[in-house]
N, C-alpha and C positions, 0 to 999 in steps of 0.2 A: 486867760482863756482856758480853763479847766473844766474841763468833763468832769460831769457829775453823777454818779450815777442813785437813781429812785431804793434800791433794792438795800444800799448800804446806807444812805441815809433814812427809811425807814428803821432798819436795823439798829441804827443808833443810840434809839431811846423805846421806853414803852408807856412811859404818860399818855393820858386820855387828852384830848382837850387843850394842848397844849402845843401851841404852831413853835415851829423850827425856821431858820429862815434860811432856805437852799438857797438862794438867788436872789439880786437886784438888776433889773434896767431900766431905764425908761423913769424913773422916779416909783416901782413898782417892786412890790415882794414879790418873789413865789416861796411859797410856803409848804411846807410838809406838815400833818398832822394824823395824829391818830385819832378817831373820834369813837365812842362805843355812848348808846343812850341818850337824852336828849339835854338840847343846848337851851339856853335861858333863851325867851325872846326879846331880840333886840334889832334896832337899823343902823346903818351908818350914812346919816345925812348928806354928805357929802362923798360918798365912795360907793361904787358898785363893787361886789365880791363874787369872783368865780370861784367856784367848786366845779375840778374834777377827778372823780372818782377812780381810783388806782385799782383798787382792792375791795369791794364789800356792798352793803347794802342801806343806801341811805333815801330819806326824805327832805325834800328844803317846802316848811311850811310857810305860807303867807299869809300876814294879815293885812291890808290896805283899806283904809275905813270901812264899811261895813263887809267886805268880801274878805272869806279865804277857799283859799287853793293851797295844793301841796301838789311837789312835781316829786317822780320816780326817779333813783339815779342809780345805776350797776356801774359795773366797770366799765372803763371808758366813754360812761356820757359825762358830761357838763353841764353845770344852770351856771345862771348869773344872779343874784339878789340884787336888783337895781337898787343906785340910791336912795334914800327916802322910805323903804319898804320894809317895815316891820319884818323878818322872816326869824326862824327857827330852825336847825339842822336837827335829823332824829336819825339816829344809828342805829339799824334794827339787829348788828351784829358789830364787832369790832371791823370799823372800815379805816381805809388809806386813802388820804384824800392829797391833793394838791389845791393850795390856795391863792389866787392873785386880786392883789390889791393894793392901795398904793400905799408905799413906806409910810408909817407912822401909825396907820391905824389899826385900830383897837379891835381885839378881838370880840368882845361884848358891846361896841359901839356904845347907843345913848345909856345901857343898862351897865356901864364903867362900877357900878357900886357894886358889882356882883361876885362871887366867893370866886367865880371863874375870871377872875377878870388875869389877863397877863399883860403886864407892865415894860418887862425886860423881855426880849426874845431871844432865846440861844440862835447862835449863828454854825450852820454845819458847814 
């Protein structure tokens, strides 16, 4: 049962794109990342992923058959990308984000072919 603190494991690393994995309960990541510019679109069929915003300024876009929306996020709000839902993250500055979701899944979800895809995830 170790405290963890946000500020040292941001400090850690400076990869873009690239989740950390602060924590496990529950069968669930939380995840650290730094994100800056926009992410491929993808969904993860079976997982809903929270995003909340530590640091900076982002967008989470959705596509779900013919609608999109995109929701605002500053520090300290949160979305959810529900399962099933095409979304896209856009980083309108280098932001710090916290990620939960459940162990195993894929950061690019059904788009796995993508140059951003991470396979291995360091553990802080």
């Amino acid at each position: 049962m170790d405290a963890k603190s946000l500020a040292e494991a941001f400090d850690s690393f400076e990869e873009t794109w690239e989740p950390r994995i602060l924590a496990e309960l529950n069968g669930q990541h939380v995840k650290v990342a730094r994100l800056d510019g926009e992410f491929v679109w993808h969904a993860h069929e079976d997982a809903d992923e929270l995003f909340y915003v530590v640091d900076g300024d982002l967008s989470i876009e959705y596509r779900d058959g013919d609608r999109e929306d995109a929701v605002h996020l500053g520090p300290g709000d949160l979305a959810v990308a529900p399962a099933g839902v095409e979304h896209r993250p856009v980083a309108h500055e280098e932001t710090k984000v916290l990620l939960f979701e459940p162990a195993g899944t894929t950061n690019t979800g059904d788009a796995a072919d993508s140059d951003r895809t991470i396979t291995e995830l360091d553990r802080l």
